[in-house]
C-alpha positions as semicolon CSV with decimal commas, in nm:
position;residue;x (nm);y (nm);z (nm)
1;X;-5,766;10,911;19,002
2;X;-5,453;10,813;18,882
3;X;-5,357;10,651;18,543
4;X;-5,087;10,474;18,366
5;X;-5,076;10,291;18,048
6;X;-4,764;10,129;17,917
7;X;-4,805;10,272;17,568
8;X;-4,832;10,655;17,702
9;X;-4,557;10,899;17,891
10;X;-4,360;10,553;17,931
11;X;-4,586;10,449;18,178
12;X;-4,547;10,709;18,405
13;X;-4,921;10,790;18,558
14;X;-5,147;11,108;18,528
15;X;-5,431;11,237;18,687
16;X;-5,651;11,470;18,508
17;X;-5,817;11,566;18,861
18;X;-5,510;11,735;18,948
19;X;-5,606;11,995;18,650
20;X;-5,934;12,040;18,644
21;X;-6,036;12,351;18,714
22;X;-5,799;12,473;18,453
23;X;-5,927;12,189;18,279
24;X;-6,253;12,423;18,259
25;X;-6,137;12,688;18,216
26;X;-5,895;12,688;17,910
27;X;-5,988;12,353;17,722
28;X;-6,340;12,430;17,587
29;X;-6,126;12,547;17,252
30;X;-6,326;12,333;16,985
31;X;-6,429;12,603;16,729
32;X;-6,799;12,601;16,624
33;X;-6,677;12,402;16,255
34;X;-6,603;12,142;16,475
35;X;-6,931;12,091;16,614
36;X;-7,110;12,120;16,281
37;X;-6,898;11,909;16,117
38;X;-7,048;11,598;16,392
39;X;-7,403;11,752;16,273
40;X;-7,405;11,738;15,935
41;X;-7,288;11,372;15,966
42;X;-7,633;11,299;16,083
43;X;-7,471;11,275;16,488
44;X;-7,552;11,387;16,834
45;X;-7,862;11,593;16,702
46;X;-8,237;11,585;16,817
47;X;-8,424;11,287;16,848
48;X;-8,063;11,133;16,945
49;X;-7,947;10,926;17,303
50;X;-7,594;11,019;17,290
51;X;-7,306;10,881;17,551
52;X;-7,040;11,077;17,621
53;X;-6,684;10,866;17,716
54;X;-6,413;11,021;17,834
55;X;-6,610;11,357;17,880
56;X;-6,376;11,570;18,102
57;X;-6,580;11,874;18,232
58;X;-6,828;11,842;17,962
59;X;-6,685;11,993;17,652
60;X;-6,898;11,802;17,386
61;X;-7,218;11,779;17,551
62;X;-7,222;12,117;17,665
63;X;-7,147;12,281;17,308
64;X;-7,380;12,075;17,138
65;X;-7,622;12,070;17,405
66;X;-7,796;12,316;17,118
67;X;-7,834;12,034;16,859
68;X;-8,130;11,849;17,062
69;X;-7,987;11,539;17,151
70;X;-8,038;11,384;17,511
71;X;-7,708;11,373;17,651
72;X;-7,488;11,132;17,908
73;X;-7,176;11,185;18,000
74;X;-6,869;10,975;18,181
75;X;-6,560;11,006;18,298
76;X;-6,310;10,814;18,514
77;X;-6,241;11,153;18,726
78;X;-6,467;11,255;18,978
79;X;-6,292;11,622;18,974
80;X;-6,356;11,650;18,592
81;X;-6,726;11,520;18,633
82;X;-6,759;11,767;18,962
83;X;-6,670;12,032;18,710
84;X;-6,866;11,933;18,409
85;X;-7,166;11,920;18,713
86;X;-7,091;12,333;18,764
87;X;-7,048;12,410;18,434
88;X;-7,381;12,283;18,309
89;X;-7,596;12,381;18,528
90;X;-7,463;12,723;18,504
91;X;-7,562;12,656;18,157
92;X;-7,877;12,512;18,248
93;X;-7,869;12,234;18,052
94;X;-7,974;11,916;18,207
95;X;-7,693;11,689;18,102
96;X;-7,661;11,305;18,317
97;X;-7,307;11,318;18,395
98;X;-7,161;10,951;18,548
99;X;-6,845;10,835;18,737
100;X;-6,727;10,576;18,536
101;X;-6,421;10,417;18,319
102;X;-6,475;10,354;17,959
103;X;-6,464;9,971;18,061
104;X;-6,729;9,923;18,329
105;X;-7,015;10,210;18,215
106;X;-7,316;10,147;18,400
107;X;-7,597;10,115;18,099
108;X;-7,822;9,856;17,981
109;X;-7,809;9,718;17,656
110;X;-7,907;9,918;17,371
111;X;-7,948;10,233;17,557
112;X;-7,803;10,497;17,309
113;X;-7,795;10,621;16,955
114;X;-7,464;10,700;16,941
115;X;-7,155;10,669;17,154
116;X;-6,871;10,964;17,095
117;X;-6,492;10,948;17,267
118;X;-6,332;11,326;17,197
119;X;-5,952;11,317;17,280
120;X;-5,983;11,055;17,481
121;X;-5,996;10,707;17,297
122;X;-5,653;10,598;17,281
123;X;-5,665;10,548;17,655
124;X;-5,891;10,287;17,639
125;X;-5,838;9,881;17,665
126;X;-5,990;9,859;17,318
127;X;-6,052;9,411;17,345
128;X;-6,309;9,565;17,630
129;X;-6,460;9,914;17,493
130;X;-6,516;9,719;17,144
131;X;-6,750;9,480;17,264
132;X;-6,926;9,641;17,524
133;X;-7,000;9,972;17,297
134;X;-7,131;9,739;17,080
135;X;-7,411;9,585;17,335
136;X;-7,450;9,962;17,472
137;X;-7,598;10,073;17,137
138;X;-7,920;10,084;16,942
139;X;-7,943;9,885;16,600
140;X;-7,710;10,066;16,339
141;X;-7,603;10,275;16,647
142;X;-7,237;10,446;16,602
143;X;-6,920;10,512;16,771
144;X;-6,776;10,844;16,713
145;X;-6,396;10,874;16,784
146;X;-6,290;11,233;16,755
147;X;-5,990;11,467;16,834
148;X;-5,859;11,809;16,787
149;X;-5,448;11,871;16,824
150;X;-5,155;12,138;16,755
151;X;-4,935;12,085;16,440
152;X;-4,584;12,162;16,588
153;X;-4,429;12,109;16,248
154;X;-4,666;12,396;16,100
155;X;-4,651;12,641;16,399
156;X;-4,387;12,804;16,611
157;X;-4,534;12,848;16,912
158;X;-4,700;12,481;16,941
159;X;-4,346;12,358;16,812
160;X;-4,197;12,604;17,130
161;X;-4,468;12,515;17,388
162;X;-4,377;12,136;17,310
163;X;-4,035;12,186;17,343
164;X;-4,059;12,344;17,675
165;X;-4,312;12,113;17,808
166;X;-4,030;11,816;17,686
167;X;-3,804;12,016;17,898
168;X;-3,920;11,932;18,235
169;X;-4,140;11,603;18,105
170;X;-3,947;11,410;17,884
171;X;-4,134;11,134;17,888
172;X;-4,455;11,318;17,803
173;X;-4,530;11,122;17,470
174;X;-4,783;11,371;17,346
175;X;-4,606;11,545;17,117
176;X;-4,545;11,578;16,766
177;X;-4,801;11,557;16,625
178;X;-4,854;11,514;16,228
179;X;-5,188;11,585;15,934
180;X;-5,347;11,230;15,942
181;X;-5,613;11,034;15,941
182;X;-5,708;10,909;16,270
183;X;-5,616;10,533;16,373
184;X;-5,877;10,312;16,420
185;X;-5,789;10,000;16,689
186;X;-5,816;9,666;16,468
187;X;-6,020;9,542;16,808
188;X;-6,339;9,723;16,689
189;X;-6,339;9,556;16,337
190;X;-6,551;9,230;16,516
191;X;-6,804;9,460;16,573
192;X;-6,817;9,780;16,374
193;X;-6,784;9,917;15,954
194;X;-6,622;10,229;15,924
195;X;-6,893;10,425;15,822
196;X;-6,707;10,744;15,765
197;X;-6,379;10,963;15,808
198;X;-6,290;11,349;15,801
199;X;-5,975;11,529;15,880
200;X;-5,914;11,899;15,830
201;X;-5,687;12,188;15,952
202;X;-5,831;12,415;16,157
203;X;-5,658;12,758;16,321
204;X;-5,754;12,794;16,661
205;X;-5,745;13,137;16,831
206;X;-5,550;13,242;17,190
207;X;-5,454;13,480;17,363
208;X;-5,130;13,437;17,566
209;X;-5,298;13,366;17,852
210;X;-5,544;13,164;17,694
211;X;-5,246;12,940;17,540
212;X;-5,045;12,949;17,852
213;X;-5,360;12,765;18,004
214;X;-5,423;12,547;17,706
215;X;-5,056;12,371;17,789
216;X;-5,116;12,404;18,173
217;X;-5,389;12,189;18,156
218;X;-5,252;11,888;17,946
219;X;-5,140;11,581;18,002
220;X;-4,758;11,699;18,014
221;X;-4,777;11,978;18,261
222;X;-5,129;11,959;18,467
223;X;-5,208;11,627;18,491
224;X;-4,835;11,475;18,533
225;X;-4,654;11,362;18,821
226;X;-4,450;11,733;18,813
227;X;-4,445;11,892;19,168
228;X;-4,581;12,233;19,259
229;X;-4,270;12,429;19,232
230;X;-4,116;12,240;18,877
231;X;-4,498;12,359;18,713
232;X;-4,456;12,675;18,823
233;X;-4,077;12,710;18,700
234;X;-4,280;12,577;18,357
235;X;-4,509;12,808;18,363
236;X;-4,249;13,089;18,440
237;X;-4,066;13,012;18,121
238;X;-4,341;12,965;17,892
239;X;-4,543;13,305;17,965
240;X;-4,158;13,419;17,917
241;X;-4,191;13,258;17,595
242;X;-4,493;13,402;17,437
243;X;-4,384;13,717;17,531
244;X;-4,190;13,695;17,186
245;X;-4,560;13,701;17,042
246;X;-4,855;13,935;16,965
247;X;-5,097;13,937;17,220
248;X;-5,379;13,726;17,064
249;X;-5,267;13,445;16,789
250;X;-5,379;13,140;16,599
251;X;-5,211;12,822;16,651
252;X;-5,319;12,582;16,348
253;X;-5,471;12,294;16,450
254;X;-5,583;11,971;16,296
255;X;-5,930;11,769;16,345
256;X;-6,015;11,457;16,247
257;X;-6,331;11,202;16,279
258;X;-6,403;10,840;16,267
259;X;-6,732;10,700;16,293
260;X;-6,800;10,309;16,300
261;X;-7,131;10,187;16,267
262;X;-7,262;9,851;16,415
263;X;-7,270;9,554;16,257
């Protein structure tokens, strides 16, 4: 399903269905810190109803599957929930994964503990997501807005990889990236405290293959309105690219974590 938003790649639509099996293959990156860092704030753990927005092929239900909590997960993209489907029951984990966009998710009232959006969040129309996360959760229930991204003012080859994505998508607005708290949309304030926030670096490690799919599969490149033959000229360049490179790398990262809790 395609996407636009006038705020993002200048409007121009995406479709993460166009990437997903690349999707699931090369963007379950989140080291284990990452995960543990959501646990020891008392989130997603047993006991837990947790509902997943903006899940892709399962990334954060499926690594913290581990931590006990009964998971849900949506997404607007059948192709990305088709995958998340494989994926976990390969896994065998029995994960509810939904069809659904952030703004018209199927769930009664106070159905879960806690509500999490990983790298996902700022494509939401916040005036509708506020409220209705709000009625979807328990008493004191939270809302976890999460992401993970390249520094490409601290590393080469994210700083290269950018430029060469910018190349053939200049209107790909998800680049440069800075160390910084993460924004929290002034919509939720009716109905949420900030209960806490976390940011940290974080090296993340690839191989060049491994990279070369990490940028394949982004917003930019996999999911954009490029044609067959200009993604494949991309890719051309870029493995060219990382050929200046050892073999298996770190690319430093940053994370950061914002959890509102109902008022």
């Amino acid at each position: 399903m395609e996407i636009s938003r006038p705020n993002i790649d200048e409007g121009n639509g995406f479709d993460w269905g166009k990437t997903s099996e690349d999707y699931a293959r090369y963007r379950d990156i989140y080291p284990a810190v990452f995960y543990d860092k959501i646990a020891q704030m008392g989130l997603c753990i047993k006991g837990q109803s947790v509902l997943d927005i903006g899940t892709g092929t399962g990334v954060l239900p499926r690594n913290m599957y581990g931590y006990g909590a009964d998971w849900t997960g949506t997404d607007i993209s059948d192709n990305q929930i088709e995958q998340a489907r494989i994926l976990s029951k390969a896994q065998k984990m029995d994960i509810k994964y939904v069809v659904s966009s952030a703004e018209e998710l199927p769930f009664e009232s106070g159905s879960f503990d806690v509500i999490t959006a990983c790298q996902c969040y700022w494509y939401f129309d916040h005036k509708v997501t506020s409220k209705l996360f709000s009625e979807l959760l328990k008493t004191q229930g939270k809302v976890v807005f999460m992401l993970m991204n390249w520094l490409p003012f601290e590393d080469e080859i994210a700083k290269k990889s950018e430029e060469l994505v910018l190349k053939y998508n200049p209107s790909w607005s998800g680049c440069g990236e800075t160390f910084h708290p993460l924004a929290i949309p002034e919509e939720y304030n009716e109905y949420f405290d900030i209960d806490n926030t976390l940011q940290f670096r974080i090296p993340v490690a690839f191989t060049r293959e491994t990279w070369n799919g990490r940028i394949k599969a982004c917003r930019g490149i996999g999911a954009s309105q490029l044609n067959e033959q200009e993604k494949e000229q991309w890719e051309k360049e870029h493995l060219l690219m990382l050929r200046q490179y050892p073999e298996k790398f770190e690319i430093l990262h940053y994370a950061a974590f914002a959890v509102l809790k109902k008022k």
